[in-house]
Backbone bond lengths (Angstrom), bond angles and torsions (degrees), N, CA, C in turn:
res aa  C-N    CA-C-N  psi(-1)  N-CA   C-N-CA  omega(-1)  CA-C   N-CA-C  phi
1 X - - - 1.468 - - 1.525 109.06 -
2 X 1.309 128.36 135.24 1.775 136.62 175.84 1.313 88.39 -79.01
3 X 1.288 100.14 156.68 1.399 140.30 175.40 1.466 111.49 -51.42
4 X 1.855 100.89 -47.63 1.424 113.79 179.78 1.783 105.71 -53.04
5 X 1.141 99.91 -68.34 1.716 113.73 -171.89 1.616 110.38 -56.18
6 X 1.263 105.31 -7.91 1.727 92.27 -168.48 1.769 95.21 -97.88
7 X 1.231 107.14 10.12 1.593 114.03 176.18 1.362 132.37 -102.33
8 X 1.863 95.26 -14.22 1.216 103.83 173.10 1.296 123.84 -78.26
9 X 1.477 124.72 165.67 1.325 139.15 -147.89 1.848 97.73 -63.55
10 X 1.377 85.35 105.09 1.909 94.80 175.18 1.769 124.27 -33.57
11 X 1.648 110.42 -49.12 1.556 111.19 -178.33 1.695 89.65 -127.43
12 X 1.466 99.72 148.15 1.406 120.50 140.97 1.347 139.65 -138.37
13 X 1.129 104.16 148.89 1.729 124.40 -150.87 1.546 112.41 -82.35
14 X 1.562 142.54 174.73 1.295 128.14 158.16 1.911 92.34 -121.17
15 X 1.231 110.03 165.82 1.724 110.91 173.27 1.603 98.29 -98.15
16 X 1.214 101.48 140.95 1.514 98.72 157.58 1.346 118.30 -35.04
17 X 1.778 129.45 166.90 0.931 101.91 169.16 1.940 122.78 -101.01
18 X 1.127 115.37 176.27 1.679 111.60 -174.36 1.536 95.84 -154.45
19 X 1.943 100.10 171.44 1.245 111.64 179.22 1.509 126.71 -50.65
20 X 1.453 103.76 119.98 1.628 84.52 177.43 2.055 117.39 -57.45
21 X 1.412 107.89 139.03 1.564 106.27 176.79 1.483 112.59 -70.16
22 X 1.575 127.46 -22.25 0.893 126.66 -154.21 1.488 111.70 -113.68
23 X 1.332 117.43 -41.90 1.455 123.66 163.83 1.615 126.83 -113.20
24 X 1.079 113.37 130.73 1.731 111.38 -152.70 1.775 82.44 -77.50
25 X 1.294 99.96 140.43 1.982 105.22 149.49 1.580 80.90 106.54
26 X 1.585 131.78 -16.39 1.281 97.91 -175.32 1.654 115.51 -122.90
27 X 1.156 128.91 -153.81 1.470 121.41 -150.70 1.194 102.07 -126.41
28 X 1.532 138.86 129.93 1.362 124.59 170.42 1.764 91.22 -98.57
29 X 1.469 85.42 164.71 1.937 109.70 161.06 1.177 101.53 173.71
30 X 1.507 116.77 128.37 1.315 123.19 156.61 1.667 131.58 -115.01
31 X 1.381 118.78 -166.18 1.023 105.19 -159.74 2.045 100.47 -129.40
32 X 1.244 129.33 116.88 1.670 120.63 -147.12 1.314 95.31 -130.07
33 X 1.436 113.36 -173.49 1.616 123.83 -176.34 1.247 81.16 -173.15
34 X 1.534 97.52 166.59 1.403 117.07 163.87 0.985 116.16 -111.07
35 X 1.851 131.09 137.83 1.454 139.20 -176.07 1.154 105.58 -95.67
36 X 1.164 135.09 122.88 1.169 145.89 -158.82 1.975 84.24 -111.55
37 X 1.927 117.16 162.43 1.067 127.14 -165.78 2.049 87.40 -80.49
38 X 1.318 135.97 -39.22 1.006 135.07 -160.82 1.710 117.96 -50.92
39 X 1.597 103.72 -7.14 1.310 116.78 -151.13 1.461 112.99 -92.82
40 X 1.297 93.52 -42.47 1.626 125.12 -170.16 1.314 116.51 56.94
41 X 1.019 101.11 -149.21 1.595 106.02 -176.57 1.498 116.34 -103.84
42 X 0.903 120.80 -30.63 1.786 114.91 148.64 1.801 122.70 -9.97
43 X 1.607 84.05 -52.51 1.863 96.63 -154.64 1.783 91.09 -100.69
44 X 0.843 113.34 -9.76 1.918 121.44 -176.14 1.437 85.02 -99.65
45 X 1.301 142.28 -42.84 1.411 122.32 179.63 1.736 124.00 -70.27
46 X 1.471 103.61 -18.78 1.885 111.12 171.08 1.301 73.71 -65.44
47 X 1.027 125.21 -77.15 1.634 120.39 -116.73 1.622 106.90 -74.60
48 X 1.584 116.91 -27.06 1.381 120.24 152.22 1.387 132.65 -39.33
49 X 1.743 99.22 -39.77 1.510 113.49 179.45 1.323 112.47 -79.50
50 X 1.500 117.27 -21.19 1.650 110.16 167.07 1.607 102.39 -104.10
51 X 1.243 120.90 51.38 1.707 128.22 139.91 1.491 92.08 71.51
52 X 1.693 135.39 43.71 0.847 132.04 107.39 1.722 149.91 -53.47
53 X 1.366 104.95 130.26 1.449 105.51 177.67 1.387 118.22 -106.82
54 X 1.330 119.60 -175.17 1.967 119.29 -174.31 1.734 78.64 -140.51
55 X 2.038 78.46 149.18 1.798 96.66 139.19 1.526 86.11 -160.14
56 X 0.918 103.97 138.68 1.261 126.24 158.98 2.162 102.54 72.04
57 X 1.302 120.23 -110.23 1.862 99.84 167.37 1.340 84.73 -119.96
58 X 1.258 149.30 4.88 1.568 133.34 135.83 1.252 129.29 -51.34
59 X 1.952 107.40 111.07 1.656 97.60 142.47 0.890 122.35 -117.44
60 X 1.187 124.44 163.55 1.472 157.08 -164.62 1.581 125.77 -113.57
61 X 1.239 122.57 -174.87 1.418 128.34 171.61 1.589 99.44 154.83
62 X 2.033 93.13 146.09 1.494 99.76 -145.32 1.962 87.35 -78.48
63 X 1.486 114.49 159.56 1.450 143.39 176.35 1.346 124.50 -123.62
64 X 1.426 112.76 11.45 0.933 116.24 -171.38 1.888 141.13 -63.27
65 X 1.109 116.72 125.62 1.560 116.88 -160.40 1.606 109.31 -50.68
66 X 1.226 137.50 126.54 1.370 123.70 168.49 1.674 123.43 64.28
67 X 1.492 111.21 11.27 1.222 126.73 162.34 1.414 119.32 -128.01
68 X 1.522 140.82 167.40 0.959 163.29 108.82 1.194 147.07 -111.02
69 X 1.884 100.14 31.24 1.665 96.58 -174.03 1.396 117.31 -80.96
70 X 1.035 135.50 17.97 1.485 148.76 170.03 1.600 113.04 -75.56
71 X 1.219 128.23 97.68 1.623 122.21 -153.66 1.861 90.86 -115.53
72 X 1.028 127.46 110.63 1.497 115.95 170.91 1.925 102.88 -80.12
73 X 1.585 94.19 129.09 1.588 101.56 -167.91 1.305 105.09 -138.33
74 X 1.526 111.83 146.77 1.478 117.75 -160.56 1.793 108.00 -143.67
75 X 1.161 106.84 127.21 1.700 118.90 -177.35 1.300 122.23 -55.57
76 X 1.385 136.91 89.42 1.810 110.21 -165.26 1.472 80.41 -85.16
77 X 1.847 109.22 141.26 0.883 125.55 -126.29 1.648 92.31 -125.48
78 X 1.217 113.51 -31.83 1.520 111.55 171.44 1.812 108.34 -94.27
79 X 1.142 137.27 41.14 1.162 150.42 145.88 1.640 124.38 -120.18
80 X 1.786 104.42 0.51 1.517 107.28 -174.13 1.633 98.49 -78.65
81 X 1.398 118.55 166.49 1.435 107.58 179.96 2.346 73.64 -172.61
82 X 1.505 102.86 107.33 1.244 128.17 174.66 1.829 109.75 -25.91
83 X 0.902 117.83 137.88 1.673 105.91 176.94 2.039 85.75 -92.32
84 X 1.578 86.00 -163.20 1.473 100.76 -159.55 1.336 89.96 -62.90
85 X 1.529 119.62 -87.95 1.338 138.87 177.64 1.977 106.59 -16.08
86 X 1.298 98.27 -59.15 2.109 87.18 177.98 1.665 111.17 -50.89
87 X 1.385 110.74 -42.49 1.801 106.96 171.89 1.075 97.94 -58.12
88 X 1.667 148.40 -52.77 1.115 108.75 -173.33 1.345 139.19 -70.49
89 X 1.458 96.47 -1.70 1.399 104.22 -160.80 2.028 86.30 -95.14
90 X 0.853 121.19 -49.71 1.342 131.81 -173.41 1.795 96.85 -43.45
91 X 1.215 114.92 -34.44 1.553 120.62 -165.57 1.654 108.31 -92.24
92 X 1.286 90.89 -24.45 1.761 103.45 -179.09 1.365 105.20 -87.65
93 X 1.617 124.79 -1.57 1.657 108.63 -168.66 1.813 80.50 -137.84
94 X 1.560 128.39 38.18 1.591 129.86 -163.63 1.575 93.97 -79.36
95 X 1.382 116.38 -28.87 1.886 98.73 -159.18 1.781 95.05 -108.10
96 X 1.272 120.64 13.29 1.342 123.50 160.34 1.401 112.97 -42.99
97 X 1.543 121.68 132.19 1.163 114.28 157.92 1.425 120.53 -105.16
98 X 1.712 130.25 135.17 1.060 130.24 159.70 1.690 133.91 -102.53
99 X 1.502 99.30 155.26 1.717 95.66 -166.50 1.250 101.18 -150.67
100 X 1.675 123.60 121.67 1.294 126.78 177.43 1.477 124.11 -86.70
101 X 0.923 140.28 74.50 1.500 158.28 -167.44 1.861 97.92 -73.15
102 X 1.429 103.32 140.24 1.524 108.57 150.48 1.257 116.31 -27.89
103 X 1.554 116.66 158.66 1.552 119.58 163.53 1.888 101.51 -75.23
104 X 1.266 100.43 77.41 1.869 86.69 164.28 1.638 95.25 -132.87
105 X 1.484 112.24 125.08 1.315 114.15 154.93 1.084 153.52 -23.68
106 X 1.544 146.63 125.36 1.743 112.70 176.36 1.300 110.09 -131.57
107 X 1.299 151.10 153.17 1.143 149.26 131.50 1.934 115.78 19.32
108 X 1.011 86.31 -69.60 1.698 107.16 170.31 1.205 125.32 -42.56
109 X 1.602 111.98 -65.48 1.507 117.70 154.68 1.268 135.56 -51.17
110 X 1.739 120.28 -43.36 1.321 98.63 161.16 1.679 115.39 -84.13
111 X 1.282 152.07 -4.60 1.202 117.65 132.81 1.421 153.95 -35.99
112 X 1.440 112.98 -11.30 1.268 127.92 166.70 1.302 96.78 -117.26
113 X 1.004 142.65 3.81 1.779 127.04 147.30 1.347 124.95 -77.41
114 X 1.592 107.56 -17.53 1.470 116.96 -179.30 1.747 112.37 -85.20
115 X 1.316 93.81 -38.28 1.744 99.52 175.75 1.547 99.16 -58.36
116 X 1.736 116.17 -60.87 1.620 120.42 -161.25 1.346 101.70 -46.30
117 X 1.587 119.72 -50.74 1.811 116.47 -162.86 1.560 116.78 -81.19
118 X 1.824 90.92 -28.75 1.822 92.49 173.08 1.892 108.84 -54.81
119 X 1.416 118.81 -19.82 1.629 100.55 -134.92 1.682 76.63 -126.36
120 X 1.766 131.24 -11.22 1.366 128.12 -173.17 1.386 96.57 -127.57
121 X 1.069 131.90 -34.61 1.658 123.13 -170.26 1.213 108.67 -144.89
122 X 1.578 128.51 45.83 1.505 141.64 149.27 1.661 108.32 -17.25
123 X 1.496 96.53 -51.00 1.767 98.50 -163.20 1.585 112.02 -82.68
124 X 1.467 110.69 -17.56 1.591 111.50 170.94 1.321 132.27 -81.99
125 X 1.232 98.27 178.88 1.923 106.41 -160.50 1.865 89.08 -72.77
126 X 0.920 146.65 -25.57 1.719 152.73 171.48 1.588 102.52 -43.01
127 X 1.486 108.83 -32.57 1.512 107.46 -163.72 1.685 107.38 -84.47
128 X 1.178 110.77 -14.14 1.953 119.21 168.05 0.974 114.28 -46.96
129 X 1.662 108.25 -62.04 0.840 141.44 -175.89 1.729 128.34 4.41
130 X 1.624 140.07 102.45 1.246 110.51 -169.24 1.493 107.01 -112.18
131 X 1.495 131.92 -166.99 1.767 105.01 167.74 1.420 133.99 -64.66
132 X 1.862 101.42 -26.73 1.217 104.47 -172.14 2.357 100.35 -62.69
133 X 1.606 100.80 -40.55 1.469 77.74 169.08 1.515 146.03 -84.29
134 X 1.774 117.81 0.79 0.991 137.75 157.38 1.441 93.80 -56.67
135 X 1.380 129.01 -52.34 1.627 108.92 -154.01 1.818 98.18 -73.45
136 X 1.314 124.77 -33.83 1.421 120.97 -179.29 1.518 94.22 -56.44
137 X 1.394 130.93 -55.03 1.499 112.37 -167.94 1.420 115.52 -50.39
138 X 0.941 126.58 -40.67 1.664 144.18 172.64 1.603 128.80 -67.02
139 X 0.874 91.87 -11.95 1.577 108.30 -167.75 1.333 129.03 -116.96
140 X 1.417 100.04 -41.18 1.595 93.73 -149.90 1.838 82.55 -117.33
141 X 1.426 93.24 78.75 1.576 109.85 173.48 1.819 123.49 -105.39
142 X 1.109 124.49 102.17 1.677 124.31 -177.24 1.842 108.75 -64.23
143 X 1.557 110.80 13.92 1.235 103.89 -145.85 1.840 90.58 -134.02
144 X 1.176 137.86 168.44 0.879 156.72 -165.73 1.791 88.70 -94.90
145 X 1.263 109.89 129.43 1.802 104.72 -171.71 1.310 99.01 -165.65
146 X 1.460 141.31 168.28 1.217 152.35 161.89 1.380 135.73 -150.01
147 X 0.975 151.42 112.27 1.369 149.71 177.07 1.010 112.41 -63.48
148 X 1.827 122.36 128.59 1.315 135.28 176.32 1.434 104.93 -126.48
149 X 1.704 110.08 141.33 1.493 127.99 -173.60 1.093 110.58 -134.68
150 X 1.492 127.76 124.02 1.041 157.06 -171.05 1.721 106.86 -97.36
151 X 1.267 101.90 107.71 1.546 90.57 -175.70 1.896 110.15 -126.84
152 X 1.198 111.04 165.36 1.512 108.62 176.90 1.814 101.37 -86.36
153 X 1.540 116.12 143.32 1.276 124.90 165.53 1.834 112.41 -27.21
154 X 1.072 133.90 -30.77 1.448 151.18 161.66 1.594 109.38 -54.03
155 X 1.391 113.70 -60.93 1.472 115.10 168.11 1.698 88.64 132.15
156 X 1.167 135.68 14.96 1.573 127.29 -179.01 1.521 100.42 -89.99
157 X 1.019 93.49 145.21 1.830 117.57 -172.60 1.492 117.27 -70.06
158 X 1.212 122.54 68.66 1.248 122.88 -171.25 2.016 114.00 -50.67
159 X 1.499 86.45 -57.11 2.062 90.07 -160.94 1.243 97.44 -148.64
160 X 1.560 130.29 150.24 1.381 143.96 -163.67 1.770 93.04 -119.80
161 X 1.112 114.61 152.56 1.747 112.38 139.10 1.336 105.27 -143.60
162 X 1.454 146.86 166.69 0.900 155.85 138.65 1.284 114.61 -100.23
163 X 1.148 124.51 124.54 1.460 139.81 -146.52 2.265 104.01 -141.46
164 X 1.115 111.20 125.37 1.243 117.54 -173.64 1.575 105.28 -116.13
165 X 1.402 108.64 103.89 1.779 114.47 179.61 1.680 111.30 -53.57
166 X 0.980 117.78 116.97 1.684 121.11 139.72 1.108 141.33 -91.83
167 X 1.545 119.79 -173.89 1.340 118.39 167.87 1.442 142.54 -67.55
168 X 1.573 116.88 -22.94 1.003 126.56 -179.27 1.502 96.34 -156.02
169 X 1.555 108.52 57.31 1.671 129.20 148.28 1.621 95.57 139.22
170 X 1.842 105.04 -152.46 1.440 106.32 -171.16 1.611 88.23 -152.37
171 X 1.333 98.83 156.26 1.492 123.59 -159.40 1.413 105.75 -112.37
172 X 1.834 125.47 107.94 1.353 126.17 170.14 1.667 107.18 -60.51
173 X 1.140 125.98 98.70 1.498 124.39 178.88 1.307 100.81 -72.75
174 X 2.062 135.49 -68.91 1.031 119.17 169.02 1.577 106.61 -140.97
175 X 1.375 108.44 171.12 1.442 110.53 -145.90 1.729 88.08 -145.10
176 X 1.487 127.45 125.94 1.408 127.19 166.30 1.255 108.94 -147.10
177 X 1.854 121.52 154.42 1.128 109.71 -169.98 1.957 97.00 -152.14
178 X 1.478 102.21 -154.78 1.294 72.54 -171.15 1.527 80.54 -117.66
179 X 1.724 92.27 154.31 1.616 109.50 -163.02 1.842 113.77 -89.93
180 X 0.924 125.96 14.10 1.422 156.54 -177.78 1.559 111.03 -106.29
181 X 1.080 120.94 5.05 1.645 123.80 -168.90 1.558 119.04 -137.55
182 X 1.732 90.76 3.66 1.920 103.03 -171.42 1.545 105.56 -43.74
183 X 1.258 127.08 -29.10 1.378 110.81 -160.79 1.478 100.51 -92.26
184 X 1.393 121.78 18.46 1.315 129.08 163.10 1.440 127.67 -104.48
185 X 1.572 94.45 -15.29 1.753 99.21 163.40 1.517 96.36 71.54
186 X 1.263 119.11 39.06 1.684 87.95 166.06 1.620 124.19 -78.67
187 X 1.448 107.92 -32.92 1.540 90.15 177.78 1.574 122.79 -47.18
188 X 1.366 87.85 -40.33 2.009 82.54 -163.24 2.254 98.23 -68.30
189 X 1.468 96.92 -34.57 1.740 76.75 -175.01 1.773 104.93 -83.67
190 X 1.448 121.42 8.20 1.894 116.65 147.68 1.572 97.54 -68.88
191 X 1.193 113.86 -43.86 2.167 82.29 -176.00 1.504 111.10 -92.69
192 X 1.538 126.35 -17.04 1.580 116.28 140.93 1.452 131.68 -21.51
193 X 0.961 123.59 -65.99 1.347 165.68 127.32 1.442 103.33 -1.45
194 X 1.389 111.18 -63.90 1.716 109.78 -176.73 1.488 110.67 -87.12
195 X 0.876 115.68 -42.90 1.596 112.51 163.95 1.787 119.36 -54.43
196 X 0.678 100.73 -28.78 1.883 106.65 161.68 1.126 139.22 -60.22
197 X 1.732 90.19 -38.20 1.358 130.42 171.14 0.889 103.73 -71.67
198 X 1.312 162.99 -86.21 1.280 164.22 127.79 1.667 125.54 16.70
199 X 1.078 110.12 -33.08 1.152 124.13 177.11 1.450 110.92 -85.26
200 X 1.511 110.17 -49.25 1.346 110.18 162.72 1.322 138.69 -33.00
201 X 1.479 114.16 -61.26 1.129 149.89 157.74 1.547 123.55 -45.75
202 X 1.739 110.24 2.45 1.412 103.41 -161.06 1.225 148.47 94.99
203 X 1.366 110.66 -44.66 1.614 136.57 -120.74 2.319 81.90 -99.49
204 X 1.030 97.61 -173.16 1.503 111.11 179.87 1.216 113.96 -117.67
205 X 1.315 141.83 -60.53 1.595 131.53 -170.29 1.767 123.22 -114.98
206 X 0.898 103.44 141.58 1.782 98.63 167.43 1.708 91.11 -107.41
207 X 1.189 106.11 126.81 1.608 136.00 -175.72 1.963 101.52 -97.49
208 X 1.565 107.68 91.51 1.287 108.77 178.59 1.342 123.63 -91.21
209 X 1.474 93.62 -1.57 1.682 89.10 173.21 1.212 111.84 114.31
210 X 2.104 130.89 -149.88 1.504 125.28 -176.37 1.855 87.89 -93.83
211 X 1.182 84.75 150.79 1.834 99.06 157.40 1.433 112.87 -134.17
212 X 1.409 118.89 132.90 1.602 135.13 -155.20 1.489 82.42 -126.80
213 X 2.044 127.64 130.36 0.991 110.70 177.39 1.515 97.49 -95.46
214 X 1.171 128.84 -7.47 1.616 116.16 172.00 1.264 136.79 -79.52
215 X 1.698 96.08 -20.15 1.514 122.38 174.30 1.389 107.79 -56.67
216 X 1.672 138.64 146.48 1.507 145.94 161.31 1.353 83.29 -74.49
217 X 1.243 116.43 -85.69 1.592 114.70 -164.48 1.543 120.91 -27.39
218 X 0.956 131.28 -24.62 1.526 139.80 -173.61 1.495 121.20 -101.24
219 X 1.389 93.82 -32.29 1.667 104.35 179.44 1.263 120.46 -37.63
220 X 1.128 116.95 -48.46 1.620 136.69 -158.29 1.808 91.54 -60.41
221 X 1.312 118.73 -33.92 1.659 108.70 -166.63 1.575 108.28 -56.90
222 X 1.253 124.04 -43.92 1.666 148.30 -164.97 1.569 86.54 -47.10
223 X 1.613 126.83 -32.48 1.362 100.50 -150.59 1.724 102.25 -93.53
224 X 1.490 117.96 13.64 0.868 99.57 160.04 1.328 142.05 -150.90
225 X 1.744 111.97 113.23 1.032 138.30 -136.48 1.359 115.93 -98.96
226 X 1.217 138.55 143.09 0.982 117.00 32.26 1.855 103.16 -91.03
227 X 1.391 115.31 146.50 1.319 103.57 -160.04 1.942 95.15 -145.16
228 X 1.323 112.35 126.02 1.542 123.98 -169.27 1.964 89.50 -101.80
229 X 1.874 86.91 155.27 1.434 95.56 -178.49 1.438 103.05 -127.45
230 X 1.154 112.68 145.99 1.423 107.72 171.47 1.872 123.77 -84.86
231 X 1.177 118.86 109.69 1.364 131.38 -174.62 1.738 113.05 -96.14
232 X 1.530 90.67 -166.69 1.284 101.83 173.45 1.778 127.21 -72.78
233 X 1.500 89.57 -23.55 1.299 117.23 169.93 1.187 130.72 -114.11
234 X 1.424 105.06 51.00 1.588 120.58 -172.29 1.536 107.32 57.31
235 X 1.629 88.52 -156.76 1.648 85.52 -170.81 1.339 128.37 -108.45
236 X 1.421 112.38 140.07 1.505 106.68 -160.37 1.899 91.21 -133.35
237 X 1.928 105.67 175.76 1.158 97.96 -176.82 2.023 104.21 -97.34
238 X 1.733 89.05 140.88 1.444 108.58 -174.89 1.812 106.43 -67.34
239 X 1.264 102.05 129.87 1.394 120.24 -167.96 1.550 100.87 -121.97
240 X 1.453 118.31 65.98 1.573 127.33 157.55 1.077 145.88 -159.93
């Protein structure tokens, strides 16, 4: 056994199972550990690369009975090159200002997390949600992470991401914006934005998370390509 692996998370758990959020009729359950701070980001970056996710010092990855439409998919990032529509969107969000702040919460942010989930995910477990648990999403990270804010030249809070650095790129953990501004596209130019970031930096992937091709909510990842999926046979590039 390496040194690396003998650090990873000793037991893991399965969840009962529950409604899937994403496809009606089917079943979620996954399978989690807890990341302890001893681990760092070394051992949170394997486990990213085998289609693990984080919230909070839990990760996870889906287990689900008789499904696998949950694809964890990642941007190689020095072969992306914007389609038409992202320039426009890149040109439509030009006098944005961005600022990478610690993971510390504010007042501010979850006010524009409450608009994003009231007006996109009313029906999910996000919508409970109070500040004291917005600030655990933000906060209580074992992992190298940062908060980025997207603001208008004015100073109004356009879009959040929380973003967790790795070794060979950085991982959008969660991403909200304000839901009144769609025809400005900010989500898609926050992962514009992160892929740049990444590119800047060297680094190889922006890590967007699961992609469901039946899901609406998920769709949006496909558009940006060139974009690898994680399979049975590691990861290869997604062809759909």
């Amino acid at each position: 056994m390496t040194q690396q692996s003998s650090r990873l998370p000793r037991f893991f758990f399965r969840t009962s199972p529950q409604p899937c959020p994403y496809l009606p009729g089917r079943v979620e359950r996954n399978i989690f550990a807890e990341l302890g701070s001893p681990e760092g980001t070394t051992v949170y970056g394997v486990l990213v690369r085998h289609g693990f996710r984080r919230s909070h010092r839990i990760v996870y990855r889906p287990d689900c009975p008789g499904c696998n439409a949950c694809t964890p998919v990642r941007v190689v990032v020095a072969e992306f090159t914007p389609s038409l529509s992202q320039r426009r969107v890149i040109r439509r969000n030009g006098t944005i200002a961005i600022t990478e702040r610690p993971p510390v919460a504010t007042p501010e942010q979850y006010r524009l997390f409450r608009r994003y989930v009231e007006a996109r995910h009313g029906d999910g477990e996000m919508s409970a949600m109070d500040y004291d648990d917005f600030r655990g999403m933000i906060e209580d990270t074992p992992v190298e992470s940062m908060i980025v804010e997207f603001r208008t030249p004015t100073g109004a809070l356009q879009g959040t991401c929380l973003v967790d650095r790795l070794e060979d790129g950085m991982s959008a953990v969660y991403s909200f914006f304000d839901p009144t501004l769609a025809s400005a596209s900010v989500g898609t130019f926050m992962v514009l934005w992160l892929i740049d970031r990444v590119r800047g930096e060297g680094q190889h992937y922006a890590y967007l998370g699961y992609w469901i091709e039946s899901s609406r909510k998920m769709a949006y990842k496909a558009r940006f390509r060139p974009l690898e999926a994680l399979g049975t046979n590691g990861w290869a590039r997604l062809v759909a």
